[in-house]
BALUM-436820 format. One record per atom (N, C-alpha, C): x, y, z; residue in one letter; atom name; residue number from 1. Coordinates in nm, 4 decimals, decimal comma, always signed. Layout:
REM residues N
        X        Y        Z r  a   k
        X        Y        Z A CA NUM
...
//
This chain:
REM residues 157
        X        Y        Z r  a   k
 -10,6061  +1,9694  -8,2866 X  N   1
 -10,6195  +2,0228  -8,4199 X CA   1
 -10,5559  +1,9258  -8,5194 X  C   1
 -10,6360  +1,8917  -8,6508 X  N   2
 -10,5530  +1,8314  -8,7058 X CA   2
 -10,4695  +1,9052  -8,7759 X  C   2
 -10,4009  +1,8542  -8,9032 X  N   3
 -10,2891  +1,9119  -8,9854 X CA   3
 -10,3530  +1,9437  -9,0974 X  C   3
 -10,4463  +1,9055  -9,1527 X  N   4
 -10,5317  +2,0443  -9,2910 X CA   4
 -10,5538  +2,2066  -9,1957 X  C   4
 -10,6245  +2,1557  -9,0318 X  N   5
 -10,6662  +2,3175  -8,9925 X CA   5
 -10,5284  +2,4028  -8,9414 X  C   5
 -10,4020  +2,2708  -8,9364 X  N   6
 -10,2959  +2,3890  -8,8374 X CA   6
 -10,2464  +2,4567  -9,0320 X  C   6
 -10,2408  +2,3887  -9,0995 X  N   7
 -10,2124  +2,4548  -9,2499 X CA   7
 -10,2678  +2,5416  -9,2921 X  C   7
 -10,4552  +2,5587  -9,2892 X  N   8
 -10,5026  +2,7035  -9,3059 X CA   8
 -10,4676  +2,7454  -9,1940 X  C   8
 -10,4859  +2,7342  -9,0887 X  N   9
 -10,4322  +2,8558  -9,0099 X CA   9
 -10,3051  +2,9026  -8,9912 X  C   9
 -10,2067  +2,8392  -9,0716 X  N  10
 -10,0717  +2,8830  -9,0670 X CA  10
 -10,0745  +2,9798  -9,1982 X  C  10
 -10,1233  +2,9442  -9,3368 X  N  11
 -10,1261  +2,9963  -9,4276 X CA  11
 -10,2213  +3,1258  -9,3995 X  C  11
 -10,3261  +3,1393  -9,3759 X  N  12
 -10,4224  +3,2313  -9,3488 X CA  12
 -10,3408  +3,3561  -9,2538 X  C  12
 -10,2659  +3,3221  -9,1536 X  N  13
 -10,2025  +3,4195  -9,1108 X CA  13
 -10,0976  +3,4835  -9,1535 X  C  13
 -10,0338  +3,3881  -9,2456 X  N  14
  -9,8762  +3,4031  -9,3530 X CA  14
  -9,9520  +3,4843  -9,4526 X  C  14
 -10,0263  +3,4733  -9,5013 X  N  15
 -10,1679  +3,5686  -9,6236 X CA  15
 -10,1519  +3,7010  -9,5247 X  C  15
 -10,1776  +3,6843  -9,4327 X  N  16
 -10,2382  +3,8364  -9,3824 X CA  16
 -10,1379  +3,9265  -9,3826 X  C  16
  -9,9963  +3,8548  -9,3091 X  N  17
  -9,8970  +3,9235  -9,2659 X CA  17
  -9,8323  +3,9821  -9,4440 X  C  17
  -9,8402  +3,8652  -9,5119 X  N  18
  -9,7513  +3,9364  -9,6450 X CA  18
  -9,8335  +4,0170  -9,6706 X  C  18
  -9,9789  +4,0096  -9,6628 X  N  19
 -10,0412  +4,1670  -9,7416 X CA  19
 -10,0115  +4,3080  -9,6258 X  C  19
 -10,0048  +4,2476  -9,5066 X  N  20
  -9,9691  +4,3910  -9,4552 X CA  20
  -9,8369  +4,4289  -9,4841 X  C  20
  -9,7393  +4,2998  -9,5452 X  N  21
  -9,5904  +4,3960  -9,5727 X CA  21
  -9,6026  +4,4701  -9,7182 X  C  21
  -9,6744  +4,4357  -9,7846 X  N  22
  -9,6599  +4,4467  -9,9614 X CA  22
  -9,7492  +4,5682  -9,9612 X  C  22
  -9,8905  +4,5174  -9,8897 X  N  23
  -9,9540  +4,6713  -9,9389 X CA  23
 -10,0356  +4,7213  -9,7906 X  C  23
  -9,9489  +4,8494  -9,8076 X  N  24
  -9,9889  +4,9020  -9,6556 X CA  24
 -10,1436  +4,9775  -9,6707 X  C  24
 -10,2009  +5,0270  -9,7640 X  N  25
 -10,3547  +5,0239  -9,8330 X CA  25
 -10,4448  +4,8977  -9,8097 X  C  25
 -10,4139  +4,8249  -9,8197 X  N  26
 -10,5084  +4,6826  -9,8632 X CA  26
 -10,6163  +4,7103  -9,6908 X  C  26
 -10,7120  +4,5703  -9,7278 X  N  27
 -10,8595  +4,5675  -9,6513 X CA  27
 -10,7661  +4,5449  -9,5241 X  C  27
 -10,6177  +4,4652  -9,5130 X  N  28
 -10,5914  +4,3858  -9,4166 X CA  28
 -10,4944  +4,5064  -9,3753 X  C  28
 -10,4574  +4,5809  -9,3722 X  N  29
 -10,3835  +4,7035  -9,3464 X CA  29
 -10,4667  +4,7565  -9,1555 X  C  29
 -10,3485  +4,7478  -9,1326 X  N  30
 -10,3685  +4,8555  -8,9936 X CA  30
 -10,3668  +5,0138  -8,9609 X  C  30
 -10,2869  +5,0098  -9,0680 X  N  31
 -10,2237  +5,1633  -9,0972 X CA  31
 -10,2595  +5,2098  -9,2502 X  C  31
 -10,3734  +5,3187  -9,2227 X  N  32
 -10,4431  +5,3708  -9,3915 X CA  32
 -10,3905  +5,5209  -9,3704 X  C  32
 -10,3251  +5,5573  -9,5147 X  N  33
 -10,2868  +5,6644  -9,5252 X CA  33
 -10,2773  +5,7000  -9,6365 X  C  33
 -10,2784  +5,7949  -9,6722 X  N  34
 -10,3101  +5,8887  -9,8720 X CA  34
 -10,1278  +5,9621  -9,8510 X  C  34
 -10,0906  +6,0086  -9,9216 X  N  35
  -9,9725  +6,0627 -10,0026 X CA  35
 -10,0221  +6,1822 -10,0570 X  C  35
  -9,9072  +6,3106  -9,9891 X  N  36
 -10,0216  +6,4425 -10,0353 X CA  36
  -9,8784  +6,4761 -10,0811 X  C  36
  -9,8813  +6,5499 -10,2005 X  N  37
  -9,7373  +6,6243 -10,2630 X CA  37
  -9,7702  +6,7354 -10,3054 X  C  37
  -9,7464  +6,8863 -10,2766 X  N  38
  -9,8036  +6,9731 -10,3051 X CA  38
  -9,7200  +7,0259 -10,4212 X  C  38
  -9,7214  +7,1580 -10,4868 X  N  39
  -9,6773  +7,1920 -10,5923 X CA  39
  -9,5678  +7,3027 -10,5292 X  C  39
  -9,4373  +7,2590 -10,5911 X  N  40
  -9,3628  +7,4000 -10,5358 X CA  40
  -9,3996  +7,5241 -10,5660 X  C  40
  -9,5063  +7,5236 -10,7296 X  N  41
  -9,4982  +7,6652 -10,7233 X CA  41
  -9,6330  +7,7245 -10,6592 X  C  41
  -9,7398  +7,6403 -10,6442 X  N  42
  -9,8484  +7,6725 -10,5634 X CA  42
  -9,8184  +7,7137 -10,4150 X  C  42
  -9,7242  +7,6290 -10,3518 X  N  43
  -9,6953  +7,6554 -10,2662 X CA  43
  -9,6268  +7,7638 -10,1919 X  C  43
  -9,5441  +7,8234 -10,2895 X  N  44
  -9,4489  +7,9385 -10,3151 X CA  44
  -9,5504  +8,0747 -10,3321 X  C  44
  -9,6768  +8,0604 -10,3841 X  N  45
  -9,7457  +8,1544 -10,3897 X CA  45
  -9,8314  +8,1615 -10,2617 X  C  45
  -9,8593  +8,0254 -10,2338 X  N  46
  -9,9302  +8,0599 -10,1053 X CA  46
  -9,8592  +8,1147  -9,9770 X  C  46
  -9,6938  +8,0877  -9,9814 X  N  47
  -9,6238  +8,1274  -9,8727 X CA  47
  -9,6327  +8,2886  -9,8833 X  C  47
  -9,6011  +8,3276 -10,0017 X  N  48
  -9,5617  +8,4869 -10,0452 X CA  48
  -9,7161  +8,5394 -10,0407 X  C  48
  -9,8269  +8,4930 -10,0694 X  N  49
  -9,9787  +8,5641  -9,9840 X CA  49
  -9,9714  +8,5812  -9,8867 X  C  49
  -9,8916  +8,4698  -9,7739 X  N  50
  -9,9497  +8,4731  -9,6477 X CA  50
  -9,8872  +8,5565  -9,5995 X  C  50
  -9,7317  +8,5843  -9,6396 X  N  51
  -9,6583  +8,7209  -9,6167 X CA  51
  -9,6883  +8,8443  -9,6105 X  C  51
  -9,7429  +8,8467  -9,7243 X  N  52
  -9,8190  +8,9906  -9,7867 X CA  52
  -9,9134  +9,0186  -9,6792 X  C  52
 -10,0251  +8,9569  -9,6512 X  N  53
 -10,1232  +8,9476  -9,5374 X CA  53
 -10,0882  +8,9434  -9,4298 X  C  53
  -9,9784  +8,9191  -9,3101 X  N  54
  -9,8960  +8,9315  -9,2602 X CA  54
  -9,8804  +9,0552  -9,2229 X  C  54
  -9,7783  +9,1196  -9,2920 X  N  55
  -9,7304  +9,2604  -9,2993 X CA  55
  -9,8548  +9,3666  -9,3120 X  C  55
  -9,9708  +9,3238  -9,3781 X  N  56
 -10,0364  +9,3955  -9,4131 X CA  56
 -10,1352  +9,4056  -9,2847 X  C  56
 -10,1615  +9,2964  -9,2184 X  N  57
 -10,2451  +9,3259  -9,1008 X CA  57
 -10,1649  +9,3580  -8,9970 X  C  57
 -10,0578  +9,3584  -8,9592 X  N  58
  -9,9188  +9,4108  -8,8828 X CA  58
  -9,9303  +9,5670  -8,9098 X  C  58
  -9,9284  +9,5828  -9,0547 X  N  59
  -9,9222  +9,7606  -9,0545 X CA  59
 -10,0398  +9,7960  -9,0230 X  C  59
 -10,1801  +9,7444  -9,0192 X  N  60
 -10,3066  +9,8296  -8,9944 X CA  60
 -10,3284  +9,8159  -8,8527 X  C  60
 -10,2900  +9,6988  -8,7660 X  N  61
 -10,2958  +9,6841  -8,6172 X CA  61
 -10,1806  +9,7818  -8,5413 X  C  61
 -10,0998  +9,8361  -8,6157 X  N  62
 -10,0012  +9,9056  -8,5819 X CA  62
 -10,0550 +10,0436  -8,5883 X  C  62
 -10,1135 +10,1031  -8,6925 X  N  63
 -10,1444 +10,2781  -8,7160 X CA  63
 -10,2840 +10,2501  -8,5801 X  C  63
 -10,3727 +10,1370  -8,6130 X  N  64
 -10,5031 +10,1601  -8,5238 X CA  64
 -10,4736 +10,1972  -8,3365 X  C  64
 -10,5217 +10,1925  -8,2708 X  N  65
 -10,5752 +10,2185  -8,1596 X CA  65
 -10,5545 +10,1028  -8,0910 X  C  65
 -10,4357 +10,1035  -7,9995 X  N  66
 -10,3631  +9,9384  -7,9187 X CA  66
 -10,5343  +9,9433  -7,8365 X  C  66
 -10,6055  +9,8690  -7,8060 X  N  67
 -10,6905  +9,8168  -7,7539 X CA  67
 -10,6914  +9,6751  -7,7080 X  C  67
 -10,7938  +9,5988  -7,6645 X  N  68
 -10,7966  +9,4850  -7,6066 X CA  68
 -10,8327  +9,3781  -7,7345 X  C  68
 -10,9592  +9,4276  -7,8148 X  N  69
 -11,0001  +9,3646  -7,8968 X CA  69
 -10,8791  +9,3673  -8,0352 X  C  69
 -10,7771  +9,4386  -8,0371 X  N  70
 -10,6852  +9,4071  -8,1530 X CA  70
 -10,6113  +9,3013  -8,1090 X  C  70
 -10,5540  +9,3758  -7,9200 X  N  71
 -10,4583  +9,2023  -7,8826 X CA  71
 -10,5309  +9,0233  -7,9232 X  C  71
 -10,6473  +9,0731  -7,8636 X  N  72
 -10,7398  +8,9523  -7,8977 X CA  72
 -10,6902  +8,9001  -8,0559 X  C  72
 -10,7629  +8,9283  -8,1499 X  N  73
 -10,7174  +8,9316  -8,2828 X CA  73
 -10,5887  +8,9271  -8,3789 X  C  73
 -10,5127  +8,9989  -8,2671 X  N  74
 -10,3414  +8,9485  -8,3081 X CA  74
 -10,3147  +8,7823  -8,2678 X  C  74
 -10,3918  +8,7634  -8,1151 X  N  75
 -10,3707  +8,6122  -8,0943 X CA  75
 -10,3745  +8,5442  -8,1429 X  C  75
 -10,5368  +8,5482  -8,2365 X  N  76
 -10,6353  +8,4362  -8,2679 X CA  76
 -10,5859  +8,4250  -8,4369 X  C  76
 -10,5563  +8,5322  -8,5051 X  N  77
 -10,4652  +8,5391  -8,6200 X CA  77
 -10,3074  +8,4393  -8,6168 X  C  77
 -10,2300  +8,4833  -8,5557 X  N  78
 -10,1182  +8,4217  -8,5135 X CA  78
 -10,1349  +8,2899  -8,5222 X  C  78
 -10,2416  +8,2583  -8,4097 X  N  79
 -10,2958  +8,0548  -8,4718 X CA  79
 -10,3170  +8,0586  -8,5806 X  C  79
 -10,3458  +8,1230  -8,6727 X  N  80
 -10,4209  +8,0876  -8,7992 X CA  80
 -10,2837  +8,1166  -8,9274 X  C  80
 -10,2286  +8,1706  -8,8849 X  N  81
 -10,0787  +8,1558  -8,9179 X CA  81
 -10,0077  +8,0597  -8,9509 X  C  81
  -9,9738  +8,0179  -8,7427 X  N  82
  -9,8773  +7,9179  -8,7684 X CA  82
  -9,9613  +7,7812  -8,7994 X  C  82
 -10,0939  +7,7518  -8,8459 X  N  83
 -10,1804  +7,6779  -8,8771 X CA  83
 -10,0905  +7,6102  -9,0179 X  C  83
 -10,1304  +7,7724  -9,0931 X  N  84
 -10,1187  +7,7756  -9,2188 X CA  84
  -9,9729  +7,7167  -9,2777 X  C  84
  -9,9294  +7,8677  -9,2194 X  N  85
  -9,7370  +7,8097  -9,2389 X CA  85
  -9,6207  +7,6800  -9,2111 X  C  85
  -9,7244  +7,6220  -9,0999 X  N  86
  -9,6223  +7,4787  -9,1078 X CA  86
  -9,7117  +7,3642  -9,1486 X  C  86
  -9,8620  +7,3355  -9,1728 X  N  87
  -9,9117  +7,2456  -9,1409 X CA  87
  -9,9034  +7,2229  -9,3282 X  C  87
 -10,0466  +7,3418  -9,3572 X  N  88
 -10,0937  +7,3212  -9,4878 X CA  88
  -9,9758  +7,3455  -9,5840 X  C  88
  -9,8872  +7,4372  -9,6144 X  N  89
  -9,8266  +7,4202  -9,6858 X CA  89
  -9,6950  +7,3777  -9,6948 X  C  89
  -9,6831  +7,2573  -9,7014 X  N  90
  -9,5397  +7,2018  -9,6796 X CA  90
  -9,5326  +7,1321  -9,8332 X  C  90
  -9,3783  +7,2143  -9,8451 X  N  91
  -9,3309  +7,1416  -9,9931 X CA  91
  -9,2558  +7,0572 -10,0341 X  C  91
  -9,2699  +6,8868  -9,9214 X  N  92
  -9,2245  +6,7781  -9,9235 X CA  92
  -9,3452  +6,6940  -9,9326 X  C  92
  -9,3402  +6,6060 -10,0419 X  N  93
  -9,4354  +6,4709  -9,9978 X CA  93
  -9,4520  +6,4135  -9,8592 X  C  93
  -9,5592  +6,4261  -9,8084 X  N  94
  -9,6034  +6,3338  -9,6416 X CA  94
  -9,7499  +6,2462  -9,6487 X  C  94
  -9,7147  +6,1488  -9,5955 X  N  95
  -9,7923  +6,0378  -9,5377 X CA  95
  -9,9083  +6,1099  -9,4326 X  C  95
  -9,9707  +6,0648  -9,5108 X  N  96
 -10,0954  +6,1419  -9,3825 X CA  96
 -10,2282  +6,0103  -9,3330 X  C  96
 -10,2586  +6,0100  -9,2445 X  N  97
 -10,3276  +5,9501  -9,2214 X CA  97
 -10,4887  +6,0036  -9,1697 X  C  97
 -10,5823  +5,9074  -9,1563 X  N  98
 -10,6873  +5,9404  -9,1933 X CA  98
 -10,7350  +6,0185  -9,0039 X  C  98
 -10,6402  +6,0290  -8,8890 X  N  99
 -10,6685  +6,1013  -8,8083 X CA  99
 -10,6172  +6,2240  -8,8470 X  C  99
 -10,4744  +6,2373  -8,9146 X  N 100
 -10,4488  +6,3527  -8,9396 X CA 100
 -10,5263  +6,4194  -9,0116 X  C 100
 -10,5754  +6,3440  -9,0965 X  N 101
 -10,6913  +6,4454  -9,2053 X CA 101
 -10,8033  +6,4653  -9,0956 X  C 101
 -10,8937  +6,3486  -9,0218 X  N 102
 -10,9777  +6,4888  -8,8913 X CA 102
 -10,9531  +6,5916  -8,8586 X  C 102
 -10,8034  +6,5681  -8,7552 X  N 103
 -10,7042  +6,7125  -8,7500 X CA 103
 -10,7354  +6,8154  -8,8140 X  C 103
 -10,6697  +6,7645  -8,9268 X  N 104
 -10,6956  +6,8839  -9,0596 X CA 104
 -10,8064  +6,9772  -9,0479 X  C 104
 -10,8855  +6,8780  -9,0638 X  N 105
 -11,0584  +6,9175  -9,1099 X CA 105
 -11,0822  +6,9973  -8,9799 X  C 105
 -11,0562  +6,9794  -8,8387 X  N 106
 -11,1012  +7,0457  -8,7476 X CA 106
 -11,0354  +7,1807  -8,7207 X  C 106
 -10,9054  +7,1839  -8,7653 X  N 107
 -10,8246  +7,3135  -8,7818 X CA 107
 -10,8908  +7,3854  -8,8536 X  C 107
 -10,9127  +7,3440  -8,9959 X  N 108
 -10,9798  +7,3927  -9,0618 X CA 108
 -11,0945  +7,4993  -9,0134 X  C 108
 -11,2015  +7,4078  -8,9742 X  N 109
 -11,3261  +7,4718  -8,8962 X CA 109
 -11,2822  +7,5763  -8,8244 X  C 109
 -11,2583  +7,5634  -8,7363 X  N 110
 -11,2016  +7,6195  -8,6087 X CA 110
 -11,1216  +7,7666  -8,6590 X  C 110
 -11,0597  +7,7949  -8,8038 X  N 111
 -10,9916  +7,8591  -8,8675 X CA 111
 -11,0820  +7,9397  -8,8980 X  C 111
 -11,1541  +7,8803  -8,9878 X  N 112
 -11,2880  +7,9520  -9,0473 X CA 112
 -11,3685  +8,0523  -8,9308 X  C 112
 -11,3418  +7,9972  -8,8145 X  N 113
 -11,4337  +8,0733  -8,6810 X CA 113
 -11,3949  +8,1872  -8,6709 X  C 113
 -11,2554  +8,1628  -8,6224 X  N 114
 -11,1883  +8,2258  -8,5659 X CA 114
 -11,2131  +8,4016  -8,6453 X  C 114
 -11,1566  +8,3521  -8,7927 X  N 115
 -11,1513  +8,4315  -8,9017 X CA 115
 -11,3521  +8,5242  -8,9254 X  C 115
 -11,3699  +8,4716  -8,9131 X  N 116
 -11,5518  +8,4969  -8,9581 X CA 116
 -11,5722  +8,5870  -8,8143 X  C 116
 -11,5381  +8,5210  -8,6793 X  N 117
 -11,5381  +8,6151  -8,5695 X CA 117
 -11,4108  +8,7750  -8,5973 X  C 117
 -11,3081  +8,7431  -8,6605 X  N 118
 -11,2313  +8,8474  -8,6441 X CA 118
 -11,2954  +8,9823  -8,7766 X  C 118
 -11,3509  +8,9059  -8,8918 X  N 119
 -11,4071  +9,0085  -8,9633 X CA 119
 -11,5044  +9,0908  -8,9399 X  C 119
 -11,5530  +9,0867  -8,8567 X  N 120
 -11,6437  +9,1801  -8,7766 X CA 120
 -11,6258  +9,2772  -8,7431 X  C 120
 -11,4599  +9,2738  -8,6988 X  N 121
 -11,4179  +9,4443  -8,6866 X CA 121
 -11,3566  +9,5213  -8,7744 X  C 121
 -11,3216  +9,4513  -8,8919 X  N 122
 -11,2885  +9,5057  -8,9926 X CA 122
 -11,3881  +9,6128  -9,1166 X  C 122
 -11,3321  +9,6661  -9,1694 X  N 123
 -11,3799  +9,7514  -9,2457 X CA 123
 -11,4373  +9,6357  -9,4081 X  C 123
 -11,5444  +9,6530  -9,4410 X  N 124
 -11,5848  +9,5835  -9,5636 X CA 124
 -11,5584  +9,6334  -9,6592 X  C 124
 -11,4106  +9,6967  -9,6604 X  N 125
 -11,3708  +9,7346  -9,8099 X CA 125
 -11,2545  +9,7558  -9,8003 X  C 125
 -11,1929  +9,7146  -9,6578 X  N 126
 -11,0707  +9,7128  -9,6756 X CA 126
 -10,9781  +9,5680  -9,7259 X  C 126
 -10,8585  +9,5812  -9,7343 X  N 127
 -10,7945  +9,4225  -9,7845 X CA 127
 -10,7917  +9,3490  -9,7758 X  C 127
 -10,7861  +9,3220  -9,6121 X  N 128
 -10,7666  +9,2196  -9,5158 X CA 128
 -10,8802  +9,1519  -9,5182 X  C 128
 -10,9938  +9,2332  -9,5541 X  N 129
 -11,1476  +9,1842  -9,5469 X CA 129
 -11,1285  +9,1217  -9,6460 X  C 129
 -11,0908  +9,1302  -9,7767 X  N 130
 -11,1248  +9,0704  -9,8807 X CA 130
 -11,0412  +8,9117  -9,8401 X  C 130
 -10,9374  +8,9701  -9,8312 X  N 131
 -10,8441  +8,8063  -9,8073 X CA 131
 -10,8918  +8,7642  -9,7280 X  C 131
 -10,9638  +8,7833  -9,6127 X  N 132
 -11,0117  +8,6912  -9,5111 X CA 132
 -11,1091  +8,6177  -9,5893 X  C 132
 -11,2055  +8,6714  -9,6465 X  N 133
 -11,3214  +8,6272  -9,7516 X CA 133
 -11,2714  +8,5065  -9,8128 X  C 133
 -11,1740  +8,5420  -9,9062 X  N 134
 -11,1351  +8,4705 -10,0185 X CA 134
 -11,0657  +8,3116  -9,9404 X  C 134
 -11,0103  +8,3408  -9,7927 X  N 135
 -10,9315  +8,2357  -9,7492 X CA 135
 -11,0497  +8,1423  -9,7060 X  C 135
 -11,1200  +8,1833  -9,6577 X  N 136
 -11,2525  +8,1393  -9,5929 X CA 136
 -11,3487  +8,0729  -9,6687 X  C 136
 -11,3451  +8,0934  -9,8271 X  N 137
 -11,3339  +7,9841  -9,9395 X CA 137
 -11,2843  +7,8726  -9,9460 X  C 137
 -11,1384  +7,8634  -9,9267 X  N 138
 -11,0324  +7,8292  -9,9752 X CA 138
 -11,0637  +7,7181  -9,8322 X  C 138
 -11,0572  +7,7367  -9,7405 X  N 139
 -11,0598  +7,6490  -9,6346 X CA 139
 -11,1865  +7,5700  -9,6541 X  C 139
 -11,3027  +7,6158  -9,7431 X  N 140
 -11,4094  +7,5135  -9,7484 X CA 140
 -11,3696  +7,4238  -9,8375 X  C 140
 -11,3058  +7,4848  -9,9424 X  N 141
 -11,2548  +7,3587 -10,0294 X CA 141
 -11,1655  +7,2586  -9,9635 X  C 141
 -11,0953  +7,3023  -9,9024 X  N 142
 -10,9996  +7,2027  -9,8153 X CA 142
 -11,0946  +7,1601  -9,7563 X  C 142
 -11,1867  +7,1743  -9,6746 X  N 143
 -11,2466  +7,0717  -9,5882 X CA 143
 -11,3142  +6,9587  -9,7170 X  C 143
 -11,3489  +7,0413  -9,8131 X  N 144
 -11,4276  +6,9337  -9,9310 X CA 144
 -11,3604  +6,8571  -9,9542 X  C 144
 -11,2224  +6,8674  -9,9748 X  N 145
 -11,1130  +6,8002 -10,0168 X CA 145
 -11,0660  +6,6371  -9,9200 X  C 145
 -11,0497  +6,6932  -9,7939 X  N 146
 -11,0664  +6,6225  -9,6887 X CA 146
 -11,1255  +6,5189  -9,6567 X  C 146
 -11,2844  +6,5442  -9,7166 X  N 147
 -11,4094  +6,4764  -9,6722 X CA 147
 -11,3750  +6,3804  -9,8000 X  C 147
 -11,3571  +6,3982  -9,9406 X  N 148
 -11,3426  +6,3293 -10,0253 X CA 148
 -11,2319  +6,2208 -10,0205 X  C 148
 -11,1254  +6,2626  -9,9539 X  N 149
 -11,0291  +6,2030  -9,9528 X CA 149
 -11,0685  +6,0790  -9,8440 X  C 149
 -11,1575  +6,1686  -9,7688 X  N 150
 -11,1665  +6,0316  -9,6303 X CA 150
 -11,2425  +5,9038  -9,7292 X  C 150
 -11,4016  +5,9866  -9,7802 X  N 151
 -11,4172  +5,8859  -9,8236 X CA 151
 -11,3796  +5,7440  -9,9352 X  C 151
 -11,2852  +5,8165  -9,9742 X  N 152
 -11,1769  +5,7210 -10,1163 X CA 152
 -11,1182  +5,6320 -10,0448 X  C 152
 -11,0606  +5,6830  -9,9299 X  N 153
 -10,9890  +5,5460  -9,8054 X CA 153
 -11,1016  +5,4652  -9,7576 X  C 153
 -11,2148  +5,5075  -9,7115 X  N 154
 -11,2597  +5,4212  -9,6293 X CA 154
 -11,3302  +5,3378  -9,7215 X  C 154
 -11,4087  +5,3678  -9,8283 X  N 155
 -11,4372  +5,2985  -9,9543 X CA 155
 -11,3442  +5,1908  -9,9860 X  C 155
 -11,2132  +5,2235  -9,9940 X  N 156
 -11,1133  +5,1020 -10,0318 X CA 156
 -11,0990  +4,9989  -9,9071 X  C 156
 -11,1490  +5,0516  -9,8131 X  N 157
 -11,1288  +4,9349  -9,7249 X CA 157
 -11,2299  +4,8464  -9,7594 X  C 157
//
């Protein structure tokens, strides 16, 4: 090799390495990740819903009829819980990366199932129905959210 090619190739790799220290975003990045900061007080409301809903399907699985299909439904709720309560609403800034957002997105789905299968035995005018409804929204926007976000990263690459 002569000494112009060992110079680009010394520089060309010294280029790469400083952009992966300076900007962990850039094309030359190994590691792509978005910055999610949620709102304390959004968050504070969504904790104190999920409470409310909580207690509230606790007291109606409680007066009803212990059966098989409520245990079922206490289970499949419970995931959708601790889904909710530690994943989505956390009220610290975190680094997320673009598997965690799949993650996300597949919890998501999988949430939506679960939920769409459990309203079936519910009454269509009772509460729980409605909040299941309304969450079951709320999780499509998050997946919209998701999908947008993926594509803003992978675009910047």
């Amino acid at each position: 090799m002569t000494k112009s090619t060992k110079r680009i190739l010394i520089c060309s790799v010294g280029f790469i390495l400083i952009m992966l220290f300076i900007y962990f975003s850039s094309i030359f990045s190994t590691f792509v990740s978005a910055y999610y900061d949620s709102e304390p007080v959004t968050a504070e409301t969504h904790l104190k819903d999920l409470r409310e809903f909580k207690n509230s399907f606790e007291n109606s699985m409680q007066v009803s009829t212990a059966d098989n299909i409520n245990e079922i439904a206490i289970k499949k709720l419970q995931y959708v819980f601790d889904l909710i309560d530690e994943k989505l609403l956390s009220k610290d800034p975190s680094s997320i990366s673009i598997e965690d957002l799949d993650r996300i997105s597949f919890e998501s789905k999988m949430t939506r199932n679960v939920l769409f299968s459990e309203k079936i035995y519910m009454s269509p005018f009772s509460e729980e129905h409605k909040f299941i409804s309304d969450f079951q929204k709320k999780l499509l926007v998050l997946e919209n959210i998701i999908y947008k976000l993926k594509q803003e990263k992978l675009n910047q690459e």
